[in-house]
C-alpha positions as a Markdown table, in Angstrom:
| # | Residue | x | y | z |
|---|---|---|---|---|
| 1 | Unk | -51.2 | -10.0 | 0.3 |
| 2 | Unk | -49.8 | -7.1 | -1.7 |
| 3 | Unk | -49.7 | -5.0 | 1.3 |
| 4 | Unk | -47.5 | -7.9 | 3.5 |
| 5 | Unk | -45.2 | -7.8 | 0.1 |
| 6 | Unk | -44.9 | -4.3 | 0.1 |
| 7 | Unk | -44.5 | -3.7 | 3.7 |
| 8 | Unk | -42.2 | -6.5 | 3.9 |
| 9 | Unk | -40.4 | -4.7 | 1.4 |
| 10 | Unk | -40.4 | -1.2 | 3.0 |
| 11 | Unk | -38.8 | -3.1 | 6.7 |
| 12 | Unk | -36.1 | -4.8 | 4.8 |
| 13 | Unk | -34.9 | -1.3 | 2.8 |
| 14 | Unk | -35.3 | 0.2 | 6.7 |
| 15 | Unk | -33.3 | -2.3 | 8.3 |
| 16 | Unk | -30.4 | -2.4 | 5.5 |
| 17 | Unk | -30.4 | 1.2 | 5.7 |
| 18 | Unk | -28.8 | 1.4 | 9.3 |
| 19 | Unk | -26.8 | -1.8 | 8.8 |
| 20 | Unk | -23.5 | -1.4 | 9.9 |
| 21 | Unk | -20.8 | -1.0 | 6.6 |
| 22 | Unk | -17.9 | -3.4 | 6.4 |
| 23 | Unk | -15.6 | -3.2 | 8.6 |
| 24 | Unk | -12.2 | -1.4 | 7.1 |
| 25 | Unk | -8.7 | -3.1 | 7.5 |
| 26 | Unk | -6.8 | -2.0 | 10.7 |
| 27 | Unk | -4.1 | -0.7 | 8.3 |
| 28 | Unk | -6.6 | 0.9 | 6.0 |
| 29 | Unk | -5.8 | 4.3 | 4.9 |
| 30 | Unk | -3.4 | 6.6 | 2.9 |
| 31 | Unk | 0.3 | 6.1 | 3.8 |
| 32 | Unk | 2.7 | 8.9 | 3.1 |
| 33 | Unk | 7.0 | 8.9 | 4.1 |
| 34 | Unk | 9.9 | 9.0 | 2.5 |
| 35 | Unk | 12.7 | 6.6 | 1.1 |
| 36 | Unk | 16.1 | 7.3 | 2.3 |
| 37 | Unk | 19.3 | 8.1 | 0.6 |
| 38 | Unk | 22.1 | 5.8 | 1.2 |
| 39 | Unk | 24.9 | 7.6 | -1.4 |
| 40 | Unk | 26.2 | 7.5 | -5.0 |
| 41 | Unk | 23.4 | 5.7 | -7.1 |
| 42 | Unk | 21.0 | 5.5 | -4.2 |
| 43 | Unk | 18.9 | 8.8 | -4.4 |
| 44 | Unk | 16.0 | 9.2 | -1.6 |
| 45 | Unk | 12.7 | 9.7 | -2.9 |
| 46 | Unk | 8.7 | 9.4 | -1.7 |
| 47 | Unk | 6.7 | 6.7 | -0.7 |
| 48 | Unk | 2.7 | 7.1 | -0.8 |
| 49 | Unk | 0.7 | 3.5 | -0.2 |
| 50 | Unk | -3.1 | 3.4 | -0.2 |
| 51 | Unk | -3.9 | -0.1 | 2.0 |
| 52 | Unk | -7.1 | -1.4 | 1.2 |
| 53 | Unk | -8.1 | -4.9 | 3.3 |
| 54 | Unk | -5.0 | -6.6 | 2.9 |
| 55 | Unk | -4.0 | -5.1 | -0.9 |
| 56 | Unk | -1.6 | -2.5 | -1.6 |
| 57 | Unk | -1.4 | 0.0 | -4.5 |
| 58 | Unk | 1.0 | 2.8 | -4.1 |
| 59 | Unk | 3.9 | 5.0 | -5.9 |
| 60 | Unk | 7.5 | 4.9 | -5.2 |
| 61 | Unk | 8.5 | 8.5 | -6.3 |
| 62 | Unk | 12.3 | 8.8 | -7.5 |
| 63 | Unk | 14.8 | 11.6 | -9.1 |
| 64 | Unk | 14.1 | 9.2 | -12.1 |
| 65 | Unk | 10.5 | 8.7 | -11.9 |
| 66 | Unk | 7.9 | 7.1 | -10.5 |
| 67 | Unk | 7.0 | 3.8 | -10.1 |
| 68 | Unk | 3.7 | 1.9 | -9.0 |
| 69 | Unk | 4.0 | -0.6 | -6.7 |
| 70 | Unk | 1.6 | -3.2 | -5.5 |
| 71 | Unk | 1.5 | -5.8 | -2.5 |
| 72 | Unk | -0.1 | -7.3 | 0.3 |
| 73 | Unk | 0.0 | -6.6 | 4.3 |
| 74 | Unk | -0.4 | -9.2 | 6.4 |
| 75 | Unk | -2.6 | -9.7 | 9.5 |
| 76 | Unk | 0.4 | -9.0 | 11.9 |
| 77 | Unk | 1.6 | -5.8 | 9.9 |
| 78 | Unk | 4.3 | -6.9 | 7.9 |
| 79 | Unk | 4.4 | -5.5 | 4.6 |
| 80 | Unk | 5.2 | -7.0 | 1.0 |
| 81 | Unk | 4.9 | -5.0 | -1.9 |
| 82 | Unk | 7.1 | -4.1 | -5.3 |
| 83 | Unk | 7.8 | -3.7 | -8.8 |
| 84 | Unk | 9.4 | -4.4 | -11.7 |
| 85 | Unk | 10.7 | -2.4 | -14.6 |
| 86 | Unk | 10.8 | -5.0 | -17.4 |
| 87 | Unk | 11.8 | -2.1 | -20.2 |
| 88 | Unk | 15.3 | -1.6 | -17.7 |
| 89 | Unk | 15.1 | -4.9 | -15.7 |
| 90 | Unk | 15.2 | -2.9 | -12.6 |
| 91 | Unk | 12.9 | -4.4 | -9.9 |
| 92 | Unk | 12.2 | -3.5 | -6.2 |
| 93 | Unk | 10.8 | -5.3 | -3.4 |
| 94 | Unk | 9.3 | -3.2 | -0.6 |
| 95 | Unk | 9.3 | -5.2 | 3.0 |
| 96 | Unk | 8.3 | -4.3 | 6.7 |
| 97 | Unk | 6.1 | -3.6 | 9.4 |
| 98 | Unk | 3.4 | -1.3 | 10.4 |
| 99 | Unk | 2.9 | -1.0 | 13.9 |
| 100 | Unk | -0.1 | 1.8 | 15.0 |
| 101 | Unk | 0.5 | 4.4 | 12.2 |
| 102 | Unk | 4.2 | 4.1 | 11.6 |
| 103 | Unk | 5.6 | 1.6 | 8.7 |
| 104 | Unk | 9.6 | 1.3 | 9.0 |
| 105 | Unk | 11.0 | -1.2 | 6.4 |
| 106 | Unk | 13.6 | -1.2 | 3.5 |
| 107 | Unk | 13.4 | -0.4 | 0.1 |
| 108 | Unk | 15.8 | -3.2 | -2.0 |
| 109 | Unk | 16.6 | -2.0 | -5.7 |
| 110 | Unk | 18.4 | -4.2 | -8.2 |
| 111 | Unk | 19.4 | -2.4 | -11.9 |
| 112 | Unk | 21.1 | -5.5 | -13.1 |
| 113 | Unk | 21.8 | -3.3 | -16.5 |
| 114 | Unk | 24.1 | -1.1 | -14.1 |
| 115 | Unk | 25.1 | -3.8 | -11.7 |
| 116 | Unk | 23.8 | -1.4 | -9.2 |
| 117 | Unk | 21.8 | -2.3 | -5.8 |
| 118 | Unk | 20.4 | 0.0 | -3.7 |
| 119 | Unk | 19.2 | -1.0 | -0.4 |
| 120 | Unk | 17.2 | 1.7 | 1.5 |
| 121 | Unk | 15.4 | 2.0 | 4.6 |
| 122 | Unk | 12.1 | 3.4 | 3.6 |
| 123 | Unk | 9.3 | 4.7 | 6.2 |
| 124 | Unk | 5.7 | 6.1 | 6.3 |
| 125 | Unk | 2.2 | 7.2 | 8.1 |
| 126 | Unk | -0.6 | 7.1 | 8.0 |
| 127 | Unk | -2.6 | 10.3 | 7.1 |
């Protein structure tokens, strides 16, 4: 009996061993791009996005700073992701659509402090 236990034992770890992993994502990865000027208060800036399943995490890199944002991607590509700045009341929302490697969208700031909005086409690859 304590041979069928322990050779029962020693299949299973064999058989786990070269079980295939999870699947990843299809928009899995590191995203790197840029966010583009539009004038005056609107400065360009980075965009890095690491896509995990469906969840984003990812910087938004500015003349002022960075800021994290986080989101979701949907099965179809489009993208949803932001942040908000509750020190300055300055939010973003991050929108668009990944098709293959490429994300194009738009970048829409709000500085309500300022009375400034920004709105910014924003794009990225995959790396």
């Amino acid at each position: 009996m304590m041979k069928r236990t322990f050779f029962t034992a020693a299949l299973v770890a064999a058989v786990l061993q070269f079980a295939p992993a999870q699947a990843a994502g299809p928009y899995d990865g590191n995203w790197s791009g840029a966010i583009d000027a539009t004038g005056g208060h609107c400065l360009g800036g980075t965009l890095t996005m690491q896509i995990t399943d469906s969840a984003i995490t990812g910087v938004i890199g500015l003349s002022a700073g960075a800021v994290p944002i986080k989101g979701s991607v949907a099965a179809d590509g489009s993208v949803n992701a932001a942040y908000n700045n509750p020190s300055t009341g300055g939010s973003s929302t991050l929108t668009g659509k990944i098709s293959g490697g490429d994300f194009t969208g738009v970048l829409d700031s709000k500085f309500p402090a300022l009375s400034i909005t920004c709105v910014r086409n924003a794009s990225a690859k995959r790396s």
